[in-house]
Biotite code that builds the C-alpha atoms (Angstrom):
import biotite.structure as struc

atoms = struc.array([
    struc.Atom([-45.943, -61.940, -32.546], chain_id="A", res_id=1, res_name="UNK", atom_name="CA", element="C"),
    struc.Atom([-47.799, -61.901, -29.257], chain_id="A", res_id=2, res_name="UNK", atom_name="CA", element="C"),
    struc.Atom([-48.433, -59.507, -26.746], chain_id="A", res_id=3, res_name="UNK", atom_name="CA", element="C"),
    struc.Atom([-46.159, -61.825, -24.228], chain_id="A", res_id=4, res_name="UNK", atom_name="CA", element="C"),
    struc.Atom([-42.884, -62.410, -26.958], chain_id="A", res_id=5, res_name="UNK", atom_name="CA", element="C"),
    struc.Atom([-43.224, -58.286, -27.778], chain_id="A", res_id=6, res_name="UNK", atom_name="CA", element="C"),
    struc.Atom([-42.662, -58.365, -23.755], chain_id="A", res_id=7, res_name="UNK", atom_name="CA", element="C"),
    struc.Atom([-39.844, -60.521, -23.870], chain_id="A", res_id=8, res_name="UNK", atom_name="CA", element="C"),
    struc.Atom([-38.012, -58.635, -27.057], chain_id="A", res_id=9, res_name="UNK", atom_name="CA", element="C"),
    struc.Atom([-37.724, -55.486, -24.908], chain_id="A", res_id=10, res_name="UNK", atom_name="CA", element="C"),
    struc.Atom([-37.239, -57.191, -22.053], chain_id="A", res_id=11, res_name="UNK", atom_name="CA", element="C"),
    struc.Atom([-34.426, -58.613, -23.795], chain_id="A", res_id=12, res_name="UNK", atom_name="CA", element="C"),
    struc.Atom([-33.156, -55.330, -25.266], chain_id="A", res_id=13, res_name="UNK", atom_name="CA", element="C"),
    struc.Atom([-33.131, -54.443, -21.874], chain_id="A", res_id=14, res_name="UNK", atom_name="CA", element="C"),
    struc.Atom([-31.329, -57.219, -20.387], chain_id="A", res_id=15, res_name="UNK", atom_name="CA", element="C"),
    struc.Atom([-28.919, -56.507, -22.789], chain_id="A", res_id=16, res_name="UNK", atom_name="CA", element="C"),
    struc.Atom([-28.185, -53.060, -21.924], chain_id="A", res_id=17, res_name="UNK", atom_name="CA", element="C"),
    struc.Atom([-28.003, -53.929, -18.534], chain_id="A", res_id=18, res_name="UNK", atom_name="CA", element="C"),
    struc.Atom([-25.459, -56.615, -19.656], chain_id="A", res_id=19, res_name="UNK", atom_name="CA", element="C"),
    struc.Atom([-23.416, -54.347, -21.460], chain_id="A", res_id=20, res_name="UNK", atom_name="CA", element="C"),
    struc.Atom([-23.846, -51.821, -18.202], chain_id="A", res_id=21, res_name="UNK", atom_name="CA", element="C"),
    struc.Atom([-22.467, -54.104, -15.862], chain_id="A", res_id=22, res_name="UNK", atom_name="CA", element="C"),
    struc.Atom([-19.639, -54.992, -18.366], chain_id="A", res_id=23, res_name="UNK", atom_name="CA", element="C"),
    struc.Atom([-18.210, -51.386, -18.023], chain_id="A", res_id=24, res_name="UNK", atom_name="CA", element="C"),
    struc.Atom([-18.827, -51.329, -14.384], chain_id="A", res_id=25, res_name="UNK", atom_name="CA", element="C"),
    struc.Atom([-21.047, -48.703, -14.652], chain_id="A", res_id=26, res_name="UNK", atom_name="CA", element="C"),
    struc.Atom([-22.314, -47.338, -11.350], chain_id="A", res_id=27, res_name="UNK", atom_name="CA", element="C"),
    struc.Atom([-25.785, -46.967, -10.930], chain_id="A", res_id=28, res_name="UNK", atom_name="CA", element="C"),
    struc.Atom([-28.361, -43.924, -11.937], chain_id="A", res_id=29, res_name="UNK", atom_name="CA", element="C"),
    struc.Atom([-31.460, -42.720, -12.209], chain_id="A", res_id=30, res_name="UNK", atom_name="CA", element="C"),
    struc.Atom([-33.520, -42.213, -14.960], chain_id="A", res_id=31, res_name="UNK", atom_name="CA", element="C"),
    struc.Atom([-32.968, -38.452, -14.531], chain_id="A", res_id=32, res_name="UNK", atom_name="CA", element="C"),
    struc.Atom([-29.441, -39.027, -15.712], chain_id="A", res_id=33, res_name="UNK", atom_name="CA", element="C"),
    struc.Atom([-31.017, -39.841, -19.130], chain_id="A", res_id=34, res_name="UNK", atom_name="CA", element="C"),
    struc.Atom([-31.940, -36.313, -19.591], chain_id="A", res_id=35, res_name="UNK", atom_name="CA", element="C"),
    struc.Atom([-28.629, -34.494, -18.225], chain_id="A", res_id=36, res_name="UNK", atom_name="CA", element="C"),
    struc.Atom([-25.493, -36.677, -18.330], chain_id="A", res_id=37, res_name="UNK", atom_name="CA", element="C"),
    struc.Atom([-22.820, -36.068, -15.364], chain_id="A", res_id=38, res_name="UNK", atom_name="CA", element="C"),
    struc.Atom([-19.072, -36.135, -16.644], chain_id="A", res_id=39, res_name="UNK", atom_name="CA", element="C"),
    struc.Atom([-18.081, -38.292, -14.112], chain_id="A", res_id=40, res_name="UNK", atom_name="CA", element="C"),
    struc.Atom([-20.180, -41.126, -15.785], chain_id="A", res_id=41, res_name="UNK", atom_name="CA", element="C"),
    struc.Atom([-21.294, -40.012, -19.084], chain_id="A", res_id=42, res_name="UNK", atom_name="CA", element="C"),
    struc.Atom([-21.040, -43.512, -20.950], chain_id="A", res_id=43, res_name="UNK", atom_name="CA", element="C"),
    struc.Atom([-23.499, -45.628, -18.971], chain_id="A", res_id=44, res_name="UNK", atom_name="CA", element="C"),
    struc.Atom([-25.810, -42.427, -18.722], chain_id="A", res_id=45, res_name="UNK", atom_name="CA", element="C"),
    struc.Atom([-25.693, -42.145, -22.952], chain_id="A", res_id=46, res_name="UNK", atom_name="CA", element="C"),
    struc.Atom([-26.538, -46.014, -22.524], chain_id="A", res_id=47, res_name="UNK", atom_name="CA", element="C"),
    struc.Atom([-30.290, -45.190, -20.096], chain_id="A", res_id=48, res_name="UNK", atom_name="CA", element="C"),
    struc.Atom([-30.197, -41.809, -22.835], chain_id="A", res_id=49, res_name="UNK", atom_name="CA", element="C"),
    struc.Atom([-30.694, -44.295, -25.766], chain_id="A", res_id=50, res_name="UNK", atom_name="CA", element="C"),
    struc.Atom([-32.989, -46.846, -24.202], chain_id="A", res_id=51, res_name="UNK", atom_name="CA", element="C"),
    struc.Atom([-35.085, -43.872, -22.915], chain_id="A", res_id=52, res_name="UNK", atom_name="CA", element="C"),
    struc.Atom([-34.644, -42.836, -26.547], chain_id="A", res_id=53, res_name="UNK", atom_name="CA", element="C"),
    struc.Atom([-35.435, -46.240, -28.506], chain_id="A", res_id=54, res_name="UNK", atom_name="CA", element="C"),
    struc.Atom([-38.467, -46.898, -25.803], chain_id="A", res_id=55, res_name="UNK", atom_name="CA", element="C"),
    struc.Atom([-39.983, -43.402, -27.331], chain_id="A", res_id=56, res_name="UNK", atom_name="CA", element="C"),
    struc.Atom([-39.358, -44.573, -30.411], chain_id="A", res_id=57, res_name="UNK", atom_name="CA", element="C"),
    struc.Atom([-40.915, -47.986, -30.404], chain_id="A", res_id=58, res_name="UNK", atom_name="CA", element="C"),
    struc.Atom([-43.943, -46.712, -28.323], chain_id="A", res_id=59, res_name="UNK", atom_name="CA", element="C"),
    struc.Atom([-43.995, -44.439, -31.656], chain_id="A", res_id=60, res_name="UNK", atom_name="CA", element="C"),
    struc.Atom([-43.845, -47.210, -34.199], chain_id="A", res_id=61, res_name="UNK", atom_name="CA", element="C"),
    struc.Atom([-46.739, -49.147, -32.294], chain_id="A", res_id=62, res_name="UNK", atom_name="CA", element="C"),
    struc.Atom([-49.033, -45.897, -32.139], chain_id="A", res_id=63, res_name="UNK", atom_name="CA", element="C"),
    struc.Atom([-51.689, -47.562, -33.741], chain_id="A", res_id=64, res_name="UNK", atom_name="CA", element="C"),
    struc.Atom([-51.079, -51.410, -33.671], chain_id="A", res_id=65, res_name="UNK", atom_name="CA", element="C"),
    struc.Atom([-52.856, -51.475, -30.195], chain_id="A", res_id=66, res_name="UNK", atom_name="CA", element="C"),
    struc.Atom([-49.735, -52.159, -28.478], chain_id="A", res_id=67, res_name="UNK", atom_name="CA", element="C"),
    struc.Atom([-48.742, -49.728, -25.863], chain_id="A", res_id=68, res_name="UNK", atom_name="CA", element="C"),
    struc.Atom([-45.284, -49.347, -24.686], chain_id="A", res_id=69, res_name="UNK", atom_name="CA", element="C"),
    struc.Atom([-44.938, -47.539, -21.406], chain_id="A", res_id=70, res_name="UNK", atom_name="CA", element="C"),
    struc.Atom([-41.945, -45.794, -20.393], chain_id="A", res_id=71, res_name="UNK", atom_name="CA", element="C"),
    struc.Atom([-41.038, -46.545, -16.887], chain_id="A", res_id=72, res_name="UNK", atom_name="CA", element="C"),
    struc.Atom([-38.638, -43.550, -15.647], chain_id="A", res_id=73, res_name="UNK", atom_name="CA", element="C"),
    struc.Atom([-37.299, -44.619, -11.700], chain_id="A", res_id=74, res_name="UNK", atom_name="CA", element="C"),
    struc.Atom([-35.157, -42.775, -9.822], chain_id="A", res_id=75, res_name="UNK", atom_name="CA", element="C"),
    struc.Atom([-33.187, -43.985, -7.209], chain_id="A", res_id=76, res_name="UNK", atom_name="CA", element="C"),
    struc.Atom([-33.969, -47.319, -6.300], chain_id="A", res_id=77, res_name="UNK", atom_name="CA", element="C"),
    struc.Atom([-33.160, -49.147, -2.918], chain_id="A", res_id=78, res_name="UNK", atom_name="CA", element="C"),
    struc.Atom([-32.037, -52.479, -3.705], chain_id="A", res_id=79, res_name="UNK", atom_name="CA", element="C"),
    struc.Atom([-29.152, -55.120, -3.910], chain_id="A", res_id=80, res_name="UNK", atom_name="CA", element="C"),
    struc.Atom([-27.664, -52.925, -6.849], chain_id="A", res_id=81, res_name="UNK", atom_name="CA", element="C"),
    struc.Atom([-27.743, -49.950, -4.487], chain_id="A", res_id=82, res_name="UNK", atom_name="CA", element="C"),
    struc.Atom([-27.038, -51.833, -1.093], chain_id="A", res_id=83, res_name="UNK", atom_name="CA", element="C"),
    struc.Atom([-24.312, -50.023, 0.795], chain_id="A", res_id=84, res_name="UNK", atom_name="CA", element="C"),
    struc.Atom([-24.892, -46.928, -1.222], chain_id="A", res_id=85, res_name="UNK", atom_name="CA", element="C"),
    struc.Atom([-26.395, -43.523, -0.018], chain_id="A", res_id=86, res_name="UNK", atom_name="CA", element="C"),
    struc.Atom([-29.902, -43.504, -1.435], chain_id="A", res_id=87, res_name="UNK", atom_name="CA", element="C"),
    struc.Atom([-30.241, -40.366, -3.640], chain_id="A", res_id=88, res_name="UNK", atom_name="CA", element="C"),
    struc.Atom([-32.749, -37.240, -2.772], chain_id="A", res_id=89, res_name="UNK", atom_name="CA", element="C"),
    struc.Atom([-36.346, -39.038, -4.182], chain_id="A", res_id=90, res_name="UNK", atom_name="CA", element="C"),
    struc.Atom([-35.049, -42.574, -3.821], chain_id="A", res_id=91, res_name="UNK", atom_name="CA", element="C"),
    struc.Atom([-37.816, -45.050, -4.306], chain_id="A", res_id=92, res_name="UNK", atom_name="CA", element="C"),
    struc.Atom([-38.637, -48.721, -3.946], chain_id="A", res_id=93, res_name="UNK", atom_name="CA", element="C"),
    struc.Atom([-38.873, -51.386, -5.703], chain_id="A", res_id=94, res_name="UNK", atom_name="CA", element="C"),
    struc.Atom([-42.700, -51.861, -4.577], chain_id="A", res_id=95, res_name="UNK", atom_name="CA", element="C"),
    struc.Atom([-43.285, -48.276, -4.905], chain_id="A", res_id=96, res_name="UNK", atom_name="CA", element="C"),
    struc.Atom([-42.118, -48.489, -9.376], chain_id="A", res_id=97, res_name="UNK", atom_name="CA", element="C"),
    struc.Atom([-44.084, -51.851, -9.328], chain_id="A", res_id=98, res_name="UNK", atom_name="CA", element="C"),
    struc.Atom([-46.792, -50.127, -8.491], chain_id="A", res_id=99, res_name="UNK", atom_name="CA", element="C"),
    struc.Atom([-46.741, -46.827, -10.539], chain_id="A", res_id=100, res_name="UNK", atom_name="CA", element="C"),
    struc.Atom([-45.947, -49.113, -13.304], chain_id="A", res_id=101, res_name="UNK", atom_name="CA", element="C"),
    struc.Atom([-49.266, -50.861, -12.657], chain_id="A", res_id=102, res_name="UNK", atom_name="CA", element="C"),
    struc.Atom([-50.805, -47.519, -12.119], chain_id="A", res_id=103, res_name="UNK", atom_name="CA", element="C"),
    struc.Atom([-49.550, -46.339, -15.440], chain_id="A", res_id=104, res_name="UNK", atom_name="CA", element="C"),
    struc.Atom([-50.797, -49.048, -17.512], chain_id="A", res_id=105, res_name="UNK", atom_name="CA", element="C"),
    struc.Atom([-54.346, -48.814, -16.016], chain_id="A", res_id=106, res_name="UNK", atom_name="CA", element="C"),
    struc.Atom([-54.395, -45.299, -16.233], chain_id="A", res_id=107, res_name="UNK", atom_name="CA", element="C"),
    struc.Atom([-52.872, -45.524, -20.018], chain_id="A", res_id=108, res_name="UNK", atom_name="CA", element="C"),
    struc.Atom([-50.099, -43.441, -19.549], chain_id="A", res_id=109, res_name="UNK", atom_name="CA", element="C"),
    struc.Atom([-47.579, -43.315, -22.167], chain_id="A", res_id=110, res_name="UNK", atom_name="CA", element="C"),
    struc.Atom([-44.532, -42.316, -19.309], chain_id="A", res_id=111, res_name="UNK", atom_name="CA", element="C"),
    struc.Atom([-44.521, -42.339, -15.573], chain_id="A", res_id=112, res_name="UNK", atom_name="CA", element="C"),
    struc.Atom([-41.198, -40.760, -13.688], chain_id="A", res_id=113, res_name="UNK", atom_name="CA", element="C"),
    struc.Atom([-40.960, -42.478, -9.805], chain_id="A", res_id=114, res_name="UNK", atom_name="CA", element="C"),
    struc.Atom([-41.351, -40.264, -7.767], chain_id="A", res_id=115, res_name="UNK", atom_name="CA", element="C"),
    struc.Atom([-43.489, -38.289, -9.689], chain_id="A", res_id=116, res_name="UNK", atom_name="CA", element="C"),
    struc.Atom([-41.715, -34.905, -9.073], chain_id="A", res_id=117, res_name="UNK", atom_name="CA", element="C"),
    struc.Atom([-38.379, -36.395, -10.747], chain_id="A", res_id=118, res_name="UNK", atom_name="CA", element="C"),
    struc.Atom([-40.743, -35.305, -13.883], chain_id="A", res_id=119, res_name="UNK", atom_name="CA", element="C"),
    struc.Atom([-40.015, -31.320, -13.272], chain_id="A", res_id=120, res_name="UNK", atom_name="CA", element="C"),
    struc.Atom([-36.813, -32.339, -11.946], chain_id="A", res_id=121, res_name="UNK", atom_name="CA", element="C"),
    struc.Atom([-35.701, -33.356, -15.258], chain_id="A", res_id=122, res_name="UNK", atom_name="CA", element="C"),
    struc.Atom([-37.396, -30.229, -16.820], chain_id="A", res_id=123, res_name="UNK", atom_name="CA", element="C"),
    struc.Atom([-35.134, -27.900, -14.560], chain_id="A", res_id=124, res_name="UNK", atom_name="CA", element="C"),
    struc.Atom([-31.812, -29.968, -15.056], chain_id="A", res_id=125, res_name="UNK", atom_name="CA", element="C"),
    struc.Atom([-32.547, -29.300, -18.601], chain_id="A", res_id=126, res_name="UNK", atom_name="CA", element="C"),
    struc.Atom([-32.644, -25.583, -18.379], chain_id="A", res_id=127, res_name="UNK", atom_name="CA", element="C"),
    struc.Atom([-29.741, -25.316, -16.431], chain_id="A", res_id=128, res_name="UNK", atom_name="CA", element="C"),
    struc.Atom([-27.025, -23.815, -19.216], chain_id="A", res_id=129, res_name="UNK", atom_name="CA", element="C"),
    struc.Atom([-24.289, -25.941, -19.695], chain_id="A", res_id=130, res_name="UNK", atom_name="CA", element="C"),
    struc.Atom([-21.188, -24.223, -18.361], chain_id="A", res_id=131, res_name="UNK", atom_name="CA", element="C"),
    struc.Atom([-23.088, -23.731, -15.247], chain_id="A", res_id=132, res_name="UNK", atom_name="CA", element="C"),
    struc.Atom([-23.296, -27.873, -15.695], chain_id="A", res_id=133, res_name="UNK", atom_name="CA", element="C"),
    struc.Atom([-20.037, -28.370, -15.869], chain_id="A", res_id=134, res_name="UNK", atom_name="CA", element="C"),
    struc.Atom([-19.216, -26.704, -12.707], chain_id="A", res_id=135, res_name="UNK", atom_name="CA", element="C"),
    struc.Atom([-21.554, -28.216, -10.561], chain_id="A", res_id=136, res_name="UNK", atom_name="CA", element="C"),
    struc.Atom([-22.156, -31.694, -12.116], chain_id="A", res_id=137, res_name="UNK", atom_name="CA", element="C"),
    struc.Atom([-19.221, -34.511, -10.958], chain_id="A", res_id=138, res_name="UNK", atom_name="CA", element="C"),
])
């Protein structure tokens, strides 16, 4: 398989998901609600849970095959999905993940969260005990 069809396989997985997304009329989120599902939407943030979850994994499986799978973690992001929406605290561009992307694989990072401080973000939502969670997440 070459490095362009391994590409288009997880592209496809992806397109997929986002298929299957758009199918439930899922409203949009960030990658942060991978780590700390709201109850108000908890299906389509399971769904960016498991791709977060099988991207880990294949980046895993291809340790040493000299593929490298990077995990691209946005938040917000202004767009025609989001248009007419209130952008979210750390909202980000499309040019702005394009380009930590790049940055990421030239750098060889394994994971880059956009903007970068969604990274302790996500370590803090994690801490926060979950009946506390329930009260304050919608």
């Amino acid at each position: 398989m070459t490095a362009l069809s391994r590409i288009l396989v997880l592209g496809g997985t992806s397109e997929l998901a986002l298929a299957i997304l758009a199918a439930l009329d899922a409203p949009p989120g960030s990658s942060v609600a991978a780590v700390r599902p709201r109850k108000a939407n908890f299906v389509y943030r399971a769904a960016k849970a498991g791709l977060d979850a099988f991207a880990r994994g294949l980046a895993d499986s291809l340790h040493r095959s000299g593929v490298r799978v990077v995990l691209v973690r946005p938040g917000f992001v202004t767009g025609r999905m989001t248009a007419g929406m209130a952008p979210a605290p750390l909202a980000t561009t499309p040019a702005k993940v394009g380009a930590a992307t790049a940055a990421a694989l030239r750098d060889g990072k394994s994971a880059v969260w956009i903007p970068a401080p969604l990274a302790g973000l996500s370590v803090a939502l994690r801490l926060v005990p979950r009946p506390a969670w329930r009260r304050v997440s919608r």
